[in-house]
DODO-790485 format. One record per residue (C-alpha): x, y, z. Coordinates in Angstrom, 3 decimals, always signed. Each point is the difference from the previous one (the first is absolute). Layout:
BEGIN
+----------+----------+----------+
!        u !        v !        w !
+----------+----------+----------+
!        X !        Y !        Z !
...
+----------+----------+----------+
//
This chain:
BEGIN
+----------+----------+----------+
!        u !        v !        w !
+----------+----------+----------+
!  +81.792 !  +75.693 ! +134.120 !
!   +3.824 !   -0.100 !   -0.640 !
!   +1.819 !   -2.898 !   -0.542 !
!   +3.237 !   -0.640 !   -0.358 !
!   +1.048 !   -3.602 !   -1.938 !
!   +3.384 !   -0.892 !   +1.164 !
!   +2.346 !   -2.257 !   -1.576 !
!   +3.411 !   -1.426 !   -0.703 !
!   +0.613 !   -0.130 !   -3.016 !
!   -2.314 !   +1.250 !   -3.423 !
!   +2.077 !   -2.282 !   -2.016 !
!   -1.305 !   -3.256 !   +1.942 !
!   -3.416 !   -1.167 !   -1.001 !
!   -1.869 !   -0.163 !   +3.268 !
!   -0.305 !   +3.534 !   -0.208 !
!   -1.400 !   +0.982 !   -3.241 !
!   -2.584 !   -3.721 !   +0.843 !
!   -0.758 !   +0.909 !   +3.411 !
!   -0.702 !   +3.943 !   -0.097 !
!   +2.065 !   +2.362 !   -2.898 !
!   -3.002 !   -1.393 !   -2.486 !
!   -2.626 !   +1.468 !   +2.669 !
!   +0.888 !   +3.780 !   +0.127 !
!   -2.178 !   +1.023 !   -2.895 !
!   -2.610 !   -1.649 !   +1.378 !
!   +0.555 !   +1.032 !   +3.811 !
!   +0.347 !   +3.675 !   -1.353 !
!   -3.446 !   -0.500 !   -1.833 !
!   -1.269 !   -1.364 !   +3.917 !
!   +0.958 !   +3.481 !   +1.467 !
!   +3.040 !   -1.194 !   +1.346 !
!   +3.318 !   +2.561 !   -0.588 !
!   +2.507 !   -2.737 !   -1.022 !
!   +3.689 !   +0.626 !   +0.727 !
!   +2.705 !   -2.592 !   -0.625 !
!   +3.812 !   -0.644 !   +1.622 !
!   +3.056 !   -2.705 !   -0.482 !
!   +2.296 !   -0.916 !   +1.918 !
!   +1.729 !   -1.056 !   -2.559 !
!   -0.322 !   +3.051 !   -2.293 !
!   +1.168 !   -0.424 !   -3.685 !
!   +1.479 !   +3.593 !   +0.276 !
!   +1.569 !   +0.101 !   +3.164 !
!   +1.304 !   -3.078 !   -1.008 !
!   +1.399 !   +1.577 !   -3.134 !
!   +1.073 !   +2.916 !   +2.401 !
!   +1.883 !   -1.886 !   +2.090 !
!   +1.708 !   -2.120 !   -3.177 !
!   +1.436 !   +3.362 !   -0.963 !
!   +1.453 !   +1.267 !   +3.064 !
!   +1.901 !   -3.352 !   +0.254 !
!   +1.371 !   +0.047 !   -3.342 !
!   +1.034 !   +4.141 !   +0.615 !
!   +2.007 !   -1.219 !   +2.763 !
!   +1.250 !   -3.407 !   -1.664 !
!   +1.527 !   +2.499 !   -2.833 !
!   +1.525 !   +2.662 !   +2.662 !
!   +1.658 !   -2.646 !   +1.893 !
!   -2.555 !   +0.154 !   +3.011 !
!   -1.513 !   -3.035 !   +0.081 !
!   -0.572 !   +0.093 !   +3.285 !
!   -2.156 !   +3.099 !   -0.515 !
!   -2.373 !   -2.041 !   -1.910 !
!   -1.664 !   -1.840 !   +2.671 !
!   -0.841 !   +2.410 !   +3.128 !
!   -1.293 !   +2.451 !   -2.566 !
!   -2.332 !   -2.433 !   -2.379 !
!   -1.004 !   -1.413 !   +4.174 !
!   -0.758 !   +4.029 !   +0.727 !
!   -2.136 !   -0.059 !   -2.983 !
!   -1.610 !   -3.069 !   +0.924 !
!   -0.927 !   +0.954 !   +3.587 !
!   -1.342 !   +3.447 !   -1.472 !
!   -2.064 !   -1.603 !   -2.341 !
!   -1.505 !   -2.152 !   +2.720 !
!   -0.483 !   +2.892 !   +2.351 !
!   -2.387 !   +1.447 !   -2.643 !
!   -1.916 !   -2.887 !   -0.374 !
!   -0.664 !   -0.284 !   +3.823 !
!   -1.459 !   +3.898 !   -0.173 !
!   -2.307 !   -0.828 !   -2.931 !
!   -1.234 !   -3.344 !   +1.586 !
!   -0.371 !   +2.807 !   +3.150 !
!   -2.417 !   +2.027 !   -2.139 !
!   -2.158 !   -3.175 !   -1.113 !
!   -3.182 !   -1.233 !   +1.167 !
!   +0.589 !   -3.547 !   -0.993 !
!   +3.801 !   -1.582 !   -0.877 !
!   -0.097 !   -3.018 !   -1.998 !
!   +3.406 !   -1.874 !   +0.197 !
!   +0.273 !   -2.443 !   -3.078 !
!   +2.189 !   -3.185 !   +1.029 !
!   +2.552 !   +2.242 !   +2.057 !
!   +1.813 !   -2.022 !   +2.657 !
!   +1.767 !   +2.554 !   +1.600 !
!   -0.040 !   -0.309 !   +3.667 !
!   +0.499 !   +3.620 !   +1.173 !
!   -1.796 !   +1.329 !   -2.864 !
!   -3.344 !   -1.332 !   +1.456 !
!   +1.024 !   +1.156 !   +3.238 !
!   +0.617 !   +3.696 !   -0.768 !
!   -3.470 !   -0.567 !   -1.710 !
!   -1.789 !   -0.959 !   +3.314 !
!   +1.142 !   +3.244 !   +2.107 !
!   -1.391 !   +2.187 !   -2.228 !
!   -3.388 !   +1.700 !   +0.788 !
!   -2.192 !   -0.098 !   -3.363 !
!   +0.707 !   -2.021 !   -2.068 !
!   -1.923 !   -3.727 !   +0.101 !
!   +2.457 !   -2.786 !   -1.135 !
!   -1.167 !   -2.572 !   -2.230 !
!   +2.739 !   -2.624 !   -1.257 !
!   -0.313 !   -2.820 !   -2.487 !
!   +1.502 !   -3.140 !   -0.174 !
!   -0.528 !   -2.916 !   -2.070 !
!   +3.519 !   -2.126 !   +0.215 !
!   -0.047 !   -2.957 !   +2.379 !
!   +2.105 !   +1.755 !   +2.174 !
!   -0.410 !   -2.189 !   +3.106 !
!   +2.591 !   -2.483 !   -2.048 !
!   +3.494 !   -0.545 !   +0.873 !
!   +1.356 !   +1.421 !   -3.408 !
!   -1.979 !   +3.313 !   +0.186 !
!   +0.658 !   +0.255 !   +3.785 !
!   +3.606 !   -0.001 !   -1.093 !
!   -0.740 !   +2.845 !   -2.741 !
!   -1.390 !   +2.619 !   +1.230 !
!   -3.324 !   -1.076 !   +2.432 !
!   +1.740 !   -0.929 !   +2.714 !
!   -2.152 !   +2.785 !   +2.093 !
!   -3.257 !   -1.040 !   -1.951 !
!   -2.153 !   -0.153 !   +3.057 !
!   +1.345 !   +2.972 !   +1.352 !
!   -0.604 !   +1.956 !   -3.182 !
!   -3.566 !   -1.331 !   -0.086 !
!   -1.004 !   +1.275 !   +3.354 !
!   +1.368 !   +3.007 !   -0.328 !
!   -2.540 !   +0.089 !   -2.735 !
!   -3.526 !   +1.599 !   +0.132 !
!   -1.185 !   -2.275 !   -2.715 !
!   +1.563 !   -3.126 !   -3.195 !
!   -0.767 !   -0.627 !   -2.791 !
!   +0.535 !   -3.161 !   -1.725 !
!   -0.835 !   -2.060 !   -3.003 !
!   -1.711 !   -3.419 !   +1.475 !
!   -1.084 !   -1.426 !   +2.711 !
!   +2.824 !   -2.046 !   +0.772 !
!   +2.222 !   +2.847 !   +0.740 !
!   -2.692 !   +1.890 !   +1.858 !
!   -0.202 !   -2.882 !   +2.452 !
!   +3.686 !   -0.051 !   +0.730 !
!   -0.180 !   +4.167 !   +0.153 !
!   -2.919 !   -0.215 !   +2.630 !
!   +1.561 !   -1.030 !   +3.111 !
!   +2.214 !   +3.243 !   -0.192 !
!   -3.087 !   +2.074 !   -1.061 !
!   -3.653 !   -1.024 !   -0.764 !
!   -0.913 !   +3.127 !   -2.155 !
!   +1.176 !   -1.786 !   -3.326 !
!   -1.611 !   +0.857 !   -3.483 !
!   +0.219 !   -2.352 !   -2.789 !
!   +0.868 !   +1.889 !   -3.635 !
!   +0.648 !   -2.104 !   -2.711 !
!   +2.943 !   +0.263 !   -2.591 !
!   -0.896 !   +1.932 !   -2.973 !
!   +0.863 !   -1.176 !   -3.124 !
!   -0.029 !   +3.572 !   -1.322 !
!   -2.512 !   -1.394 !   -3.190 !
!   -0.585 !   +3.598 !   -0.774 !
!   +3.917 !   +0.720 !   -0.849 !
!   +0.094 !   -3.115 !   -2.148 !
!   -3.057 !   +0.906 !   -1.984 !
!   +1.654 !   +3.741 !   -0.631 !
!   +3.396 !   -1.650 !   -1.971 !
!   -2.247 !   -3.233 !   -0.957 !
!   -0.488 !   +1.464 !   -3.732 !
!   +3.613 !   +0.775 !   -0.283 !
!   +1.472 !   -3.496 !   +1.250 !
!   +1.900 !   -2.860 !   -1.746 !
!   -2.549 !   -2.097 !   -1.918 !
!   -0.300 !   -3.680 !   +1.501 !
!   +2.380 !   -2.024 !   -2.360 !
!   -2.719 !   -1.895 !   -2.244 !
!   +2.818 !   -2.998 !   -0.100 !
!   +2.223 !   -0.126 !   +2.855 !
!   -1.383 !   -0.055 !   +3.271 !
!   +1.440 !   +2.308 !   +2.881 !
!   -0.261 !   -1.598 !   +3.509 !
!   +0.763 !   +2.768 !   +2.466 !
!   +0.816 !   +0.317 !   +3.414 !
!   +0.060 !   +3.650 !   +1.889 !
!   +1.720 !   +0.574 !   +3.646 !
!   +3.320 !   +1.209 !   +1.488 !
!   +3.324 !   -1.641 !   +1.066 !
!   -1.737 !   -1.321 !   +3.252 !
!   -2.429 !   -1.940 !   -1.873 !
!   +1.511 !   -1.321 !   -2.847 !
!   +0.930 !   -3.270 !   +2.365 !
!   -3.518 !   -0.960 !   -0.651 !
!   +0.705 !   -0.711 !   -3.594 !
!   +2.023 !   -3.210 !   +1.490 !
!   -3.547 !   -1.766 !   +0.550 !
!   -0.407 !   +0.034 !   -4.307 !
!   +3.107 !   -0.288 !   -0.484 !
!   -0.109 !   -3.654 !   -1.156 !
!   -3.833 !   +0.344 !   -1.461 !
!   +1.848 !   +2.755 !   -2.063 !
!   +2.679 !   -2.480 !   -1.407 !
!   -2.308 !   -2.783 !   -0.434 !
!   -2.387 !   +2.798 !   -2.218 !
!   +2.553 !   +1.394 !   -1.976 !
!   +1.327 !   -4.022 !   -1.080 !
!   -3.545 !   -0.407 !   -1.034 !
!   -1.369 !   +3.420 !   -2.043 !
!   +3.063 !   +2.233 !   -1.866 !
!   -3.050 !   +2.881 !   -0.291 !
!   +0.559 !   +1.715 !   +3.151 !
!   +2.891 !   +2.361 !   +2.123 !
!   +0.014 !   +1.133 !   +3.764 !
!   +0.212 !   +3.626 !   +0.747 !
!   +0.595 !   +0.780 !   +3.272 !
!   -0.113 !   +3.675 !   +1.603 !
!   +1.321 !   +1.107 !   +3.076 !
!   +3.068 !   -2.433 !   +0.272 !
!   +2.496 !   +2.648 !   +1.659 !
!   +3.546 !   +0.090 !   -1.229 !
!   +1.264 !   -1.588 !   -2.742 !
!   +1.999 !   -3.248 !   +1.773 !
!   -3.693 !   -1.253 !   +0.550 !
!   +1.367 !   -2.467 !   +2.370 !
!   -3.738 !   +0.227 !   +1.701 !
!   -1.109 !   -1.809 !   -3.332 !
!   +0.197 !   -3.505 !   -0.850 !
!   +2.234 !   -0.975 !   -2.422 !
!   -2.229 !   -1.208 !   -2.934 !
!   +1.261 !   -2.039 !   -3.006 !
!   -2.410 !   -0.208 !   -2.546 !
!   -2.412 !   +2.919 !   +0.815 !
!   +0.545 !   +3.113 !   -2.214 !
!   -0.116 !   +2.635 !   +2.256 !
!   +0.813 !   +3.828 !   -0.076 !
!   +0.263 !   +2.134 !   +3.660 !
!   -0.540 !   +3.707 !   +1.311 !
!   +1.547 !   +0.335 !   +2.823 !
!   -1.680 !   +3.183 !   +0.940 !
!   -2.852 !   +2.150 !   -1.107 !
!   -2.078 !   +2.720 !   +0.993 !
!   -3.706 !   +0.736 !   -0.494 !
!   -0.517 !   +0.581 !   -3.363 !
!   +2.475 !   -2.818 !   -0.711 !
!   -1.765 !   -2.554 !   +2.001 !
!   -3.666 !   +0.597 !   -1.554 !
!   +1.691 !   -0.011 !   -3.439 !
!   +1.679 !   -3.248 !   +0.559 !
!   -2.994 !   -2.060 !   +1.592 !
!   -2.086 !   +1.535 !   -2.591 !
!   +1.982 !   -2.144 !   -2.632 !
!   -0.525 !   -3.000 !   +1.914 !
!   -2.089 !   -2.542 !   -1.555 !
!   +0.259 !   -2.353 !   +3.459 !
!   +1.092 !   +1.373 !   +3.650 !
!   +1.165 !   -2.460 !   +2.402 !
!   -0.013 !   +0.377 !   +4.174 !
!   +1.704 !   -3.048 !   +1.437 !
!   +0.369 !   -0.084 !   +3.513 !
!   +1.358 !   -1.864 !   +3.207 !
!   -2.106 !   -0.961 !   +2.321 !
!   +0.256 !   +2.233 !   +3.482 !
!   -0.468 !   +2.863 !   +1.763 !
!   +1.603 !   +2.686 !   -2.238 !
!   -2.019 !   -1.471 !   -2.931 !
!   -3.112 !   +0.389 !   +1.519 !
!   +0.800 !   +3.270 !   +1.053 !
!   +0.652 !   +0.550 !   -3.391 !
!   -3.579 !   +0.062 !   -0.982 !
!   -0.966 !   -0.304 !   -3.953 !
!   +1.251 !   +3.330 !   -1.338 !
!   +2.085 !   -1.717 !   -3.017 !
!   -2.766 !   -1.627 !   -1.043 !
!   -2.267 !   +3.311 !   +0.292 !
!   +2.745 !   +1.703 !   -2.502 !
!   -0.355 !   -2.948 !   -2.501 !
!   -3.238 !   +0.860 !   +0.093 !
!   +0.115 !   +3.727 !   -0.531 !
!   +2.618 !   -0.939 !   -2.452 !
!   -2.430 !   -2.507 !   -2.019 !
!   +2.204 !   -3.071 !   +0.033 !
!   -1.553 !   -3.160 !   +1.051 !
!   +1.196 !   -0.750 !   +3.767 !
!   +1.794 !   -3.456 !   +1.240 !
!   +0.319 !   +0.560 !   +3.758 !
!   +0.554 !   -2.241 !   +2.829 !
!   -3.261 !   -1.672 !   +1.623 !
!   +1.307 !   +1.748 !   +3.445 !
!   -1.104 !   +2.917 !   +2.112 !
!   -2.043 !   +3.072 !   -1.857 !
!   +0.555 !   -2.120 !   -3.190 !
!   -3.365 !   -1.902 !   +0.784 !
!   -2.270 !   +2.998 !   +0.761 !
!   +1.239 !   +1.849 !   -3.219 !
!   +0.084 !   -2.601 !   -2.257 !
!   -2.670 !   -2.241 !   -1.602 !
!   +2.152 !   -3.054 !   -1.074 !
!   -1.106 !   +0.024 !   -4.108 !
!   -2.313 !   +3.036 !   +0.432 !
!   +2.354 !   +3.004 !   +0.261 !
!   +3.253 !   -1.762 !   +0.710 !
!   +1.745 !   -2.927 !   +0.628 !
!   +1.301 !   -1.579 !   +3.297 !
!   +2.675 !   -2.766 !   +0.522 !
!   +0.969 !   -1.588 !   +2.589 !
!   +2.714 !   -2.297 !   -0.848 !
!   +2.800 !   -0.527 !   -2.281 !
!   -1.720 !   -1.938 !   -2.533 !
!   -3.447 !   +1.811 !   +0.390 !
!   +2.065 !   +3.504 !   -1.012 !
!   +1.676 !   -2.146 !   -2.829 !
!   -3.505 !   -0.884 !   -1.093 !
!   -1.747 !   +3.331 !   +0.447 !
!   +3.079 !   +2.170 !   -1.826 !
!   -0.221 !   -2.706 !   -3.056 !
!   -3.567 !   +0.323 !   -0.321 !
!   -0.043 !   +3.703 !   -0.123 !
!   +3.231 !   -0.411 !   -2.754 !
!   -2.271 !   -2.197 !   -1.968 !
!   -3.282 !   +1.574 !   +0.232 !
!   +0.288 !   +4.274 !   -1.408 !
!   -4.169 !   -0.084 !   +0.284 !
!   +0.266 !   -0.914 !   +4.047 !
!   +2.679 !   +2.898 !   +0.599 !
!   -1.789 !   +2.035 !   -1.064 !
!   -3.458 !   -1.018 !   +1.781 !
!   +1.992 !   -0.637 !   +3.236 !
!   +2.155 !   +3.946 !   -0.481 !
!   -3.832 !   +1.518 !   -0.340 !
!   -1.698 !   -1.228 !   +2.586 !
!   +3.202 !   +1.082 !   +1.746 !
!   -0.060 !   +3.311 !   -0.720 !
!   -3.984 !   +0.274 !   +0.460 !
!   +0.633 !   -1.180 !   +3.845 !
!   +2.094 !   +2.686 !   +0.711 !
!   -1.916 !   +2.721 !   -1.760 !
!   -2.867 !   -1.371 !   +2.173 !
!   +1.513 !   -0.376 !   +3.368 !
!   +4.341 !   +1.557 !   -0.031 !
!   -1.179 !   +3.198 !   -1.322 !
!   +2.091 !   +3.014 !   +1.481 !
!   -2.956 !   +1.455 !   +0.851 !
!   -1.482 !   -3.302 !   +1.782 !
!   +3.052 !   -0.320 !   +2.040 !
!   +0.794 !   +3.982 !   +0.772 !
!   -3.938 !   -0.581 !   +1.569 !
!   +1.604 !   -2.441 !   +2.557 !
!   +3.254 !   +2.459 !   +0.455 !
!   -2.006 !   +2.959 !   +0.432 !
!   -1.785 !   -1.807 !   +3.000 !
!   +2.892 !   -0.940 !   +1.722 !
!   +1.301 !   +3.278 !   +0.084 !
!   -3.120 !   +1.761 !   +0.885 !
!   -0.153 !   -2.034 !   +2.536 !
!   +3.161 !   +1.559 !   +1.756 !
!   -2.767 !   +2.836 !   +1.258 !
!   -2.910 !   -1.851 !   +0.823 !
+----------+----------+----------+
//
């Protein structure tokens, strides 16, 4: 079987957690693996220099229409390789026309996963306007839980729930090689991107109140976006550091120094959608979880076993000073942790659930 995984964007996280980490493991199924962007990182580059060349011969107007040629090239090659596949598995892609182009072809067997809320207003506005379209035009979905499988149904009923993967196996490889946990200063961490960084607003006066009481602690937060942070709140007594971007390797190295990772959340849709994949990378990461008593959150997480859950302002107060004041219970809590999803977020345990879905698309 040939399948082709098509995304946006390898820079953007959904791809490497949703399908990029199953290709060694889909070649080891029998499957011939081939993979396409949209957004390539070397047409892009491509495309950059063609615009400068003109910028310095006084063509700017050059620049454009070519780098657009390029672009519509590039696109027309990934329609004849999704042509050749047996099975094309779009990652997160709301384009419209693409799906379209998709559907008239003869072989290939479209499967298409989604796991944003995007029945919201915001999202509708951003790209998934044509959701429902792009779902029936689908053979098959996947999607992460079953709260985003129910809204996917009504478009199409042949749904498959795969669960993020918290990629374990790629923090084990650099685990050796990390930052030591600081013995005396505590690192509270927070991983995400520019889009959910608002969250952060729900601690943000637990965080205050924290750093009044202990002096032993800083916030590290990954994932911020650019460096005006206005997405952040504007804390006064927490010590905190940012990155505003990060790739892979950068993000496993960073959670790995973590001594406490911290999920707040709204309450809604888009957070439920959301599912519990921050606290799964704590996990991997072995930093003792505080996440939000919401959603996935109370599957995953044993409150005191292998985590801990909050659920208000003063319960994450209480539950981020306890784990400051108690080394012996992060460390029991960051275990257990890690032993969960060894035992049930393995790559291989979730590729199992992958590999059904798409074998499906020829039953």
């Amino acid at each position: 079987m040939r399948v082709l995984i098509l995304i946006d964007d390898p820079g953007l996280p959904s791809a490497q957690v949703s399908a990029l980490q199953f290709v060694e493991l889909m070649h080891a199924a029998g499957m011939e693996v081939d993979v396409a962007a949209f957004r390539a990182p070397e047409v892009i580059r491509k495309q950059e220099r063609v615009t400068r060349a003109a910028a310095r011969l006084r063509m700017t107007r050059l620049g454009p229409p070519i780098a657009a040629r390029m672009q519509r090239s590039h696109d027309e090659e990934i329609f004849a390789r999704a042509a050749a596949a047996d099975v094309v598995y779009v990652i997160k892609v709301p384009r419209i026309e693409m799906f379209r182009r998709l559907a008239k072809l003869d072989k290939p067997k479209l499967l298409f996963h989604v796991s944003d809320a995007f029945w919201l207003p915001f999202l509708q506005r951003h790209g998934w306007a044509d959701a429902d379209e792009m779902l029936r035009l689908s053979d098959g979905v996947t999607t992460t839980n079953e709260l985003t499988a129910a809204h996917i149904r009504p478009a199409n009923p042949n749904v498959f729930i795969v669960p993020d993967c918290p990629q374990v196996e790629d923090f084990d490889r650099l685990r050796a090689s990390a930052a030591r946990k600081n013995g005396g200063e505590v690192t509270i961490g927070w991983i995400g991107t520019p889009l959910t960084a608002t969250a952060l607003f729900k601690i943000w006066e637990p965080l205050e109140r924290l750093a009044a009481e202990r002096a032993n602690w800083s916030l590290r937060l990954v994932g911020t976006g650019s460096p005006e942070l206005i997405n952040v709140p504007r804390f006064e007594r927490v010590r905190w550091s940012a990155l505003p971007w990060y790739d892979q390797e950068a993000m496993i190295r960073e959670v790995l120094a973590m001594d406490v990772g911290v999920f707040p959340l709204f309450e809604g849709d888009d957070a439920l959608s959301r599912g519990s994949l921050k606290t799964l990378i704590y996990m991997s990461g072995g930093a003792a979880s505080v996440s939000e008593a919401y959603g996935d959150n109370l599957e995953l997480v044993q409150d005191g076993v292998n985590g801990l859950l909050a659920r208000s302002g003063e319960e994450w107060l209480e539950k981020l000073r306890l784990l400051i004041d108690d080394p012996a219970l992060r460390v029991s809590l960051a275990g257990r942790g890690l032993q969960t999803v060894r035992e049930r977020y393995s790559r291989a345990a979730i590729f199992a659930a992958l590999r059904t879905a798409i074998e499906n698309m020829y039953r």
